[in-house]
ZAMARGU-4260 file (C-alpha; in steps of 0.2 Angstrom, whole numbers, plus 5000, padded with zeros to 4 digits):
<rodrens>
0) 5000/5000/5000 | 5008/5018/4996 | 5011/5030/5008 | 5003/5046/5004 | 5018/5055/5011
5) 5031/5046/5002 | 5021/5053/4984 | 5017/5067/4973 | 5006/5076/4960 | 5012/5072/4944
10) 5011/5090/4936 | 5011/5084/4918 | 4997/5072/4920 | 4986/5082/4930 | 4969/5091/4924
15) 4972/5107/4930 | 4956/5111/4932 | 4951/5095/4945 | 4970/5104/4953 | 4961/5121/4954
20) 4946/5112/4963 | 4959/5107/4976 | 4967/5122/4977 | 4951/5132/4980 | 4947/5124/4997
25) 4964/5123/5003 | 4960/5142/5001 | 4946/5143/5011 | 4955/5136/5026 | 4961/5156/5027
30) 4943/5163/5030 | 4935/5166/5047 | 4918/5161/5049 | 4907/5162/5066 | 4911/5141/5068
35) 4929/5145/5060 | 4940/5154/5071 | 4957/5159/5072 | 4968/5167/5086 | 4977/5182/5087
40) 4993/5177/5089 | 4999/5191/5098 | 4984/5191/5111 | 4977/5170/5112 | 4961/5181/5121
45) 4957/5189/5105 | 4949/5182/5090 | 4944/5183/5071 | 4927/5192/5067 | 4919/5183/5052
50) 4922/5187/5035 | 4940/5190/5041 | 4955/5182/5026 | 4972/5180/5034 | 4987/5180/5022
55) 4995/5164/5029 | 4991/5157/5046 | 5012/5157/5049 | 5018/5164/5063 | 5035/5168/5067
60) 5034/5158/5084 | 5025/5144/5075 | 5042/5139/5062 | 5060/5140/5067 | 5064/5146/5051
65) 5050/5161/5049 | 5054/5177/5055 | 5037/5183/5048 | 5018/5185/5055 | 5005/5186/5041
70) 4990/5184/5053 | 4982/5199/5045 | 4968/5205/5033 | 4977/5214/5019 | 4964/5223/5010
75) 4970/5218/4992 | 4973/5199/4997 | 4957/5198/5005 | 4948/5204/4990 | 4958/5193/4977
80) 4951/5178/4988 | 4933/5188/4988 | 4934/5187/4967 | 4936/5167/4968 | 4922/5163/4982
85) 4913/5172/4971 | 4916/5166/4953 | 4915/5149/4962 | 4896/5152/4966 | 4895/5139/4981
90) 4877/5139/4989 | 4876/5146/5008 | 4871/5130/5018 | 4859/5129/5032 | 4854/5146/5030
95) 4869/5156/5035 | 4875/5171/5029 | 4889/5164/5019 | 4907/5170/5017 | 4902/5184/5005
100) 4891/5191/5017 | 4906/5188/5029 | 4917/5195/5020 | 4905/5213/5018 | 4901/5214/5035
105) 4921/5212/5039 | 4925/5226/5026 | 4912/5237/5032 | 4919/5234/5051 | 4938/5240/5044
110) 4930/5254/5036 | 4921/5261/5051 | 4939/5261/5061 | 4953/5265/5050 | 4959/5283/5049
115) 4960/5282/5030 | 4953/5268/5018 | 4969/5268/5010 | 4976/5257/5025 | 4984/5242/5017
120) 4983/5231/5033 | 4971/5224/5047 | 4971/5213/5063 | 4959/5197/5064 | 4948/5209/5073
125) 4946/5222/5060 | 4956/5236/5068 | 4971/5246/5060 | 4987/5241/5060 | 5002/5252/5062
130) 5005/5248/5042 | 5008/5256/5026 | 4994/5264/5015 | 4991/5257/4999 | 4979/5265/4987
135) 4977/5250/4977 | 4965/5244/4992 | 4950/5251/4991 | 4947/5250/4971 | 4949/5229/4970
140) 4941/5227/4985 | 4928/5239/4976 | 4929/5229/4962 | 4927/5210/4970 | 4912/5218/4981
145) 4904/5220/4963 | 4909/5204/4958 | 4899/5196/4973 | 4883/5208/4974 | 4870/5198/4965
150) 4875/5183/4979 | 4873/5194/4994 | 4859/5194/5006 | 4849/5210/5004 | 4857/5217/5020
155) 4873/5213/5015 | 4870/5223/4998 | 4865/5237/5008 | 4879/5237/5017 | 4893/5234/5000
160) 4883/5249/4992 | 4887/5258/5005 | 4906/5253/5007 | 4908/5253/4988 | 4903/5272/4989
165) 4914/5275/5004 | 4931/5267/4991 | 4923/5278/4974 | 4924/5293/4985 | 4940/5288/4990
170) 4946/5283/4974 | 4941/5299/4965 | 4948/5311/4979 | 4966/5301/4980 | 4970/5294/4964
175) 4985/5307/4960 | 4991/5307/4977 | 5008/5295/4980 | 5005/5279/4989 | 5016/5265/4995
180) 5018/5252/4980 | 5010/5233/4980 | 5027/5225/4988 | 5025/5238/5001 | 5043/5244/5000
185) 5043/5261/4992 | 5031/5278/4990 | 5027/5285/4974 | 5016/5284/4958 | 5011/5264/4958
190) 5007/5257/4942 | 4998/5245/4950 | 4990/5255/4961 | 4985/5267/4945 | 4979/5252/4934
195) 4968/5245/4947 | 4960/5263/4950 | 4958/5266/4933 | 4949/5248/4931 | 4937/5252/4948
200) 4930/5268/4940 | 4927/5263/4922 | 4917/5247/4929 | 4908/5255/4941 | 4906/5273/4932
205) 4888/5268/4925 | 4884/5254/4939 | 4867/5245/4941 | 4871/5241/4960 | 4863/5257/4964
210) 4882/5264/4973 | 4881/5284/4967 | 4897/5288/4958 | 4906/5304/4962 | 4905/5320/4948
215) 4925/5320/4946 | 4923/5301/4939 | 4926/5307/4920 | 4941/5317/4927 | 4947/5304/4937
220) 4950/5291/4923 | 4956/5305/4911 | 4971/5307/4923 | 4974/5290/4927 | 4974/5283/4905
225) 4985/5299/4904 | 4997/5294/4921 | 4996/5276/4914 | 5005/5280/4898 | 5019/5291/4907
230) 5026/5275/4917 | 5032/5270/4899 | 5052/5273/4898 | 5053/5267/4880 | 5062/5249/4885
235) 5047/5244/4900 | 5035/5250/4910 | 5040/5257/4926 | 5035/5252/4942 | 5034/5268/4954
240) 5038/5285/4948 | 5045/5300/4958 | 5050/5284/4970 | 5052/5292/4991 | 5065/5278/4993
245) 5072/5271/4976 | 5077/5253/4976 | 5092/5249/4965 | 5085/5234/4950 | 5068/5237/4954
250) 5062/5235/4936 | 5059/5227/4928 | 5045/5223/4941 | 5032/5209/4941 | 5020/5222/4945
255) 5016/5228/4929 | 5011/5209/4922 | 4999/5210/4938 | 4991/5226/4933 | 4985/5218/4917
260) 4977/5204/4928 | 4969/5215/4940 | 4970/5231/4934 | 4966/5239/4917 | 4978/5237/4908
265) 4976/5228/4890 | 4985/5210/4888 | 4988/5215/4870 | 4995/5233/4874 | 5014/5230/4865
270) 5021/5241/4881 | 5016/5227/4894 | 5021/5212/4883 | 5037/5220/4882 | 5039/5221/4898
275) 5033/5203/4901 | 5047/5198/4888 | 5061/5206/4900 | 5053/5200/4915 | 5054/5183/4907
280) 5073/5182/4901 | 5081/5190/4917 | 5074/5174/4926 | 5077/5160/4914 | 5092/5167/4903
285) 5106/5156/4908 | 5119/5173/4905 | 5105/5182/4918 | 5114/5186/4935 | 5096/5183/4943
290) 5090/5166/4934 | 5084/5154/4945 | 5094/5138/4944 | 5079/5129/4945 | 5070/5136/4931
295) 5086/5125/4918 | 5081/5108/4931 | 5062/5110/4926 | 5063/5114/4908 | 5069/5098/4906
300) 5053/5090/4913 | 5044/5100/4901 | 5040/5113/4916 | 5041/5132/4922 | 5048/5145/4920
305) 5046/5153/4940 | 5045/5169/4940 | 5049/5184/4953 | 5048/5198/4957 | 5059/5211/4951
310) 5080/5210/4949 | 5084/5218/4964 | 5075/5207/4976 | 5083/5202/4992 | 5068/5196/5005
315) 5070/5178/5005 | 5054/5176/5016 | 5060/5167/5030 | 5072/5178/5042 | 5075/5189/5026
320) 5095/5187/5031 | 5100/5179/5014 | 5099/5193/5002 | 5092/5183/4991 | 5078/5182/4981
325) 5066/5166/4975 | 5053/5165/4964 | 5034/5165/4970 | 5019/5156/4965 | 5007/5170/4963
330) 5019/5179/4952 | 5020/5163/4942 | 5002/5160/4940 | 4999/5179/4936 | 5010/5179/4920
335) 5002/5161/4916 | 4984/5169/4916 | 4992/5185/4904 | 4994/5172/4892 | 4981/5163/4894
340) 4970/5180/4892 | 4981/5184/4878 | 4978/5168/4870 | 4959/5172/4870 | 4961/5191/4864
345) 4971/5182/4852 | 4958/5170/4845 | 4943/5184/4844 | 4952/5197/4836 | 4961/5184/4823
350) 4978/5193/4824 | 4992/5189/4832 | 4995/5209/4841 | 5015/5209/4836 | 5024/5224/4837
355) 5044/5229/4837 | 5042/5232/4855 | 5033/5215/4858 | 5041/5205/4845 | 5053/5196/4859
360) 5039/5190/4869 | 5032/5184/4854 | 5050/5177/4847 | 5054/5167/4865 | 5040/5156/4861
365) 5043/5154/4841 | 5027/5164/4837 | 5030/5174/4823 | 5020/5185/4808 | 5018/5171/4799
370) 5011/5159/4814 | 4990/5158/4811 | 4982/5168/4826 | 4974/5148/4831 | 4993/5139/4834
375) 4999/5157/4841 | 4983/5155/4853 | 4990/5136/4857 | 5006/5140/4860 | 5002/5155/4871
380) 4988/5141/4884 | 5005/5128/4885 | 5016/5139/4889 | 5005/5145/4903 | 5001/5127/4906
385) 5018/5123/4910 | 5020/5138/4921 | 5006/5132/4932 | 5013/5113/4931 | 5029/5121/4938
390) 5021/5127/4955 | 5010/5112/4956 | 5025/5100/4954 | 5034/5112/4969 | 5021/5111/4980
395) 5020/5102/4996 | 5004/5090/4992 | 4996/5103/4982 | 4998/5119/4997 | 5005/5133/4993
400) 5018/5141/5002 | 5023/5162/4996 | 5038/5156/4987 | 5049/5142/4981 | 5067/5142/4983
405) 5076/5148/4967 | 5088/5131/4966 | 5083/5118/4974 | 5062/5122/4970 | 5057/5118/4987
410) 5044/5128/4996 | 5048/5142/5007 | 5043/5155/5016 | 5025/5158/5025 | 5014/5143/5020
415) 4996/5141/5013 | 4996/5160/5008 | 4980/5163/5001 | 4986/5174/4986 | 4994/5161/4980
420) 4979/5148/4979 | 4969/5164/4971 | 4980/5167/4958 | 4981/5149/4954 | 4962/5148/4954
425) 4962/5168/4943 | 4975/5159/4928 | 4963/5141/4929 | 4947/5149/4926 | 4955/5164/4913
430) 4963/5147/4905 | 4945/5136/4905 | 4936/5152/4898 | 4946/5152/4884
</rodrens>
């Protein structure tokens, strides 16, 4: 008889889509519910309020080799997670409110006690924490409460109208001002940030949710397309300008493939794909100082690449003393759903959107002018598919840790992060769509 420890998920046989069932309820183990609760690690008398996502349920006192504590609600996680409970459609059993509902009545709770909605962070309780601001915040969790509206309980749309119009206002009032970026490491112009924004107000400009839209909305989108456009250098898109505390190698950054996924940023614009092309080779070029060693060992399965998150990257994710950097399974999964949704862009428009600024992205996967749109399309989905092999094949019986270690593939960091199953679960259901 085998021993379930002793095997593991074959990533070349495996539907990803039965895998992405999996992955989704290793993901729900991150949500609080009234008969799910976590502790607060830093008070064992405190406790979750429903509706509540934690990052990770590591601890640095939990793992000798974890100097981190992701027992918090990060605004954006939390609402990355909200986008896959609520593309999954599960039915609320035995009358509960359901983690949608949860999840609006936890939002509305941080809302109520922040001193800005641009606050990035919040305990299990729903209280502030002594964190950075992030702008980027309040527009997806805008855009995953829209997501969810027509499964909520009538209260509980009362009450996302009501936070919705709370983040537009926000939105419309802050959307020039600087705000630390998505890796929380620096304070300027985010691309991210701006993308997400921009995607918030066009969707919900002419809503049907009956959330009222602020006057300044038309002004508001002009300035962000316009800003948008200015974070092209003419090699890649840049990830933070008029940066409070530049970071040497800090671009290309993995942020700006993630700002087509979430954001509004077209998968066919030639700027991005460029981008993605460099983002690509400096991790998996063998003459790269910063390809992963790992990225050679799984090609050869037929696997990867990993990907990163920008050159200069020196947080290891355990005790952050290593200075150096690994690749992560969100950011993998992310670039996998970019060509995934390019494949389908691809496949409706019935041409292949090659440009001289794009032609690389194109040319590393041996798509060229001559290539009909259909095999461009094919080749697009298995290069994803391979991508989204690799973190399978790295995982640890299917859970996802933050990140894998850049040479030997093993997971490391904080484990079961719930980004990373939501991304996973974002690039399966962009690829079964297609």
């Amino acid at each position: 008889m085998a021993d379930y420890g002793t095997v593991r998920t074959s990533a070349q046989q495996a539907d990803l889509g039965t895998i992405a069932g999996y992955l989704y309820r290793l993901m729900l183990r991150n949500l609080a519910s009234d008969g799910f609760v976590f502790t607060d690690p830093a008070d064992p008398n405190r406790f979750s309020a429903p509706g509540c996502v934690i990052a990770s349920p590591s601890y640095e006192r939990d793992l000798a080799s974890i100097r981190q504590n992701y027992v918090f609600n990060w605004t954006r996680d939390a609402a990355v997670v909200a986008l896959e409970i609520a593309a999954a459609h599960d039915p609320v059993i035995d009358g509960g409110s359901g983690p949608l509902d949860d999840y609006v009545t936890f939002a509305a709770t941080c809302q109520r006690g922040t001193p800005t909605l641009g606050r990035a962070c919040y305990t299990i309780e729903g209280e502030p924490r002594a964190w950075t601001d992030q702008y980027d915040g309040p527009a997806i969790q805008s855009i995953a409460l829209a997501a969810a509206f027509d499964q909520l309980g009538p209260d509980a749309q009362v009450l996302a109208r009501a936070v919705i119009e709370r983040n537009l206002a926000f939105v419309v009032d802050n959307w020039s001002a600087p705000s630390h970026n998505l890796w929380e490491e620096t304070r300027g112009q985010s691309f991210f940030a701006r993308s997400v924004q921009l995607r918030c107000l066009t969707e919900l400009r002419a809503n049907t949710l009956g959330a009222a839209v602020p006057a300044a909305v038309d002004a508001a989108i002009a300035g962000l397309t316009e800003a948008l456009d200015g974070h092209w250098n003419g090699v890649h898109y840049v990830s933070v300008l008029e940066p409070e505390s530049p970071r040497a190698g800090y671009d290309p950054n993995i942020d700006i493939v993630m700002a087509a996924v979430y954001g509004a940023v077209p998968v066919t614009d030639p700027r991005l794909l460029a981008t993605a092309a460099q983002l690509r080779a400096q991790w998996t070029d063998p003459v790269s100082p910063v390809a992963y060693p790992i990225n050679a060992t799984d090609g050869a399965l037929g696997l990867g690449p990993m990907l990163g998150r920008y050159p200069g990257d020196v947080y290891d994710g355990d005790d952050n003393t290593s200075g150096t950097s690994h690749p992560w399974a969100l950011c993998t999964a992310n670039f996998a759903e970019l060509q995934y949704r390019l494949a389908s862009a691809i496949e409706a428009d019935g041409t292949v959107p090659i440009a001289d600024v794009s032609r690389p992205f194109f040319a590393a996967l041996g798509i060229d002018d001559t290539m009909p749109p259909r095999d461009a399309a094919a080749r697009l989905r298995l290069s994803g598919d391979r991508m989204l092999r690799a973190v399978i094949h790295h995982g640890d019986h299917l859970e996802l840790s933050e990140q894998f270690d850049g040479t030997t593939g093993y997971e490391k960091s904080v484990r079961n992060l719930s980004w990373s199953y939501a991304a996973f679960l974002s690039a399966a259901r962009a690829r079964v769509s297609n």
